[in-house]
C-alpha positions in Angstrom: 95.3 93.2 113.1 96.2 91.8 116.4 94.0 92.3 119.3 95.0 95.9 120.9 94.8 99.7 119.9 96.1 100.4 116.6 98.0 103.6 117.2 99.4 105.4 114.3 101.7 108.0 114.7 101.9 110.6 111.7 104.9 113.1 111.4 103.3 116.5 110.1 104.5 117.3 106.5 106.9 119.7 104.8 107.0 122.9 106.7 108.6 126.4 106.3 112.2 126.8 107.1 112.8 126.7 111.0 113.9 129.5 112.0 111.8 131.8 109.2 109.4 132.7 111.2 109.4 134.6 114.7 107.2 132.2 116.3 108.0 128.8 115.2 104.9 127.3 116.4 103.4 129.1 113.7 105.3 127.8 111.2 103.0 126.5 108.2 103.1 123.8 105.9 104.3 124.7 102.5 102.7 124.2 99.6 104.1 120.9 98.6 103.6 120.0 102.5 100.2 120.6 101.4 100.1 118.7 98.4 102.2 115.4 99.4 100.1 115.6 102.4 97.2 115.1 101.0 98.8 112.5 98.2 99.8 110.3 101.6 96.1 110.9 103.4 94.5 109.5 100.3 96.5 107.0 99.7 96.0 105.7 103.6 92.2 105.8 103.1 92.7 103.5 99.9 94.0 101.3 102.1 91.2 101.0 104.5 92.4 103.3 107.5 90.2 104.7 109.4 91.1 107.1 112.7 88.6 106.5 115.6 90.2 109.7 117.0 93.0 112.3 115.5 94.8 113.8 118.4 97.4 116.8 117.1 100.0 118.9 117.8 98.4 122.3 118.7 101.1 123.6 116.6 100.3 125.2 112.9 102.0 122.4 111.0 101.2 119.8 112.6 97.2 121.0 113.2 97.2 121.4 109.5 98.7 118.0 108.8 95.5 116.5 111.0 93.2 118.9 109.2 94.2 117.5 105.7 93.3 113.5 107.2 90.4 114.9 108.7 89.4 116.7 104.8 90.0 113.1 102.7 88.1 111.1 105.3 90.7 109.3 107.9 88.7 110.8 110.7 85.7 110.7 112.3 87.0 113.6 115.5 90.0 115.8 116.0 90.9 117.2 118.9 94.2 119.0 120.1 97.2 117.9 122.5 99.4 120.3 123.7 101.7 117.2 125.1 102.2 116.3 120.8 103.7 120.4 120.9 106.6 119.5 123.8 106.9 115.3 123.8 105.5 114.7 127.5 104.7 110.8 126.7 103.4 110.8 130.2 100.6 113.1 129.8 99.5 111.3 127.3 99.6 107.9 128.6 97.4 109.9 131.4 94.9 110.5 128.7 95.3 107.4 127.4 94.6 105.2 130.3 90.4 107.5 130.5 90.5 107.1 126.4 87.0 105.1 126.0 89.2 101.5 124.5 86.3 99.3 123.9 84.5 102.3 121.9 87.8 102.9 120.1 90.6 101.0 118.2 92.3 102.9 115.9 93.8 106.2 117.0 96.1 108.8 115.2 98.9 111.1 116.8 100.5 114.0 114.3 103.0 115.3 116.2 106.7 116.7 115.9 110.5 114.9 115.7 112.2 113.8 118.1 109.5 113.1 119.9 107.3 110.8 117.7 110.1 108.4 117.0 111.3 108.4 120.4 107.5 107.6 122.1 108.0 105.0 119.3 111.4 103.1 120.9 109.7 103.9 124.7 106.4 102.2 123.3 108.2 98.9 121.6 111.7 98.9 123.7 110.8 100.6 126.8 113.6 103.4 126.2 114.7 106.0 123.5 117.7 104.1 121.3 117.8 106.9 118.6 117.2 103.8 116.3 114.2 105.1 114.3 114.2 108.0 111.7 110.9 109.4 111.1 110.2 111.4 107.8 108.1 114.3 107.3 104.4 113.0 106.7 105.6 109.2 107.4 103.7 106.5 109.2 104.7 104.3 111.7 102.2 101.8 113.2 102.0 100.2 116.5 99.3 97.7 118.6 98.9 98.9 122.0 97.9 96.1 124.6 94.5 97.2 125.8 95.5 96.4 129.6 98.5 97.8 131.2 101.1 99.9 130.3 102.6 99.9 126.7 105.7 101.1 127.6 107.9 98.4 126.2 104.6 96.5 125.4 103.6 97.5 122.1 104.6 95.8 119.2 105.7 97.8 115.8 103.8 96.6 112.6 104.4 99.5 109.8 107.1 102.1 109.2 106.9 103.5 105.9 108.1 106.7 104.7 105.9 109.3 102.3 107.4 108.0 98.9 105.9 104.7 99.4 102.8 106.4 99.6 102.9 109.1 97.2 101.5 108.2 93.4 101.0 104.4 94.1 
């Protein structure tokens, strides 16, 4: 991989119906979330990931998602971000700018559409374009520079929804 941070941005999985529940924050993966989750976490640690750092939506969903990468071995910490729950990009570039880089390399975000695909755009374009649709439990990989901002400075390097994942 090219000299950076490997961020890797991971849409949680199936979840109940919106609007099912009376609090949709606490609305759970289902139990084939549960399962193709998990199908899609293993099948990432075949290939050799490894997550420095899970941050997660604080969200039920999306907290379980992170719990099922932490279970098969993707992570070494997990840690909650309540910017992943309502898309503030620029908190998190806040936190990302004190985030420990030469400690760290590879870092996860499990997070929520629209938001995931459009920090994607901001991150490679430098603005939203509405260009990239993000699956439930799908990938999509990006190198950070290490100096600067990585608005419009990041390059994209893997996109790949869950059925290329699932039962290879």
């Amino acid at each position: 991989m090219a000299n950076g941070i490997e961020l890797y941005l991971i849409r949680h999985g199936l979840a109940g119906e919106s609007g099912s529940y009376p609090n949709d924050d606490e609305r759970p993966l289902t139990e084939e979330g549960k399962k193709k989750t998990r199908q899609v976490a293993k099948r990432l640690v075949s290939l050799g990931l490894q997550f420095d750092l899970i941050l997660t939506s604080p969200l039920v969903r999306a907290h379980q998602t992170a719990t099922i990468l932490m279970d098969v071995g993707l992570g070494a910490q997990l840690e909650n971000a309540n910017y992943l729950a309502d898309g503030n990009i620029d908190r998190w570039l806040a936190w990302l700018k004190s985030w420990e880089v030469g400690k760290h390399r590879q870092l996860a975000l499990v997070g929520h559409e629209p938001s995931l695909s459009q920090w994607a755009e901001q991150l490679v374009w430098g603005e939203a374009k509405g260009a990239i649709e993000f699956k439930k439990s799908g990938v999509l990989g990006l190198v950070l520079p290490t100096h600067g901002s990585p608005i419009g400075r990041s390059t994209l390097f893997w996109l790949t929804p869950p059925r290329f994942l699932l039962n290879a």
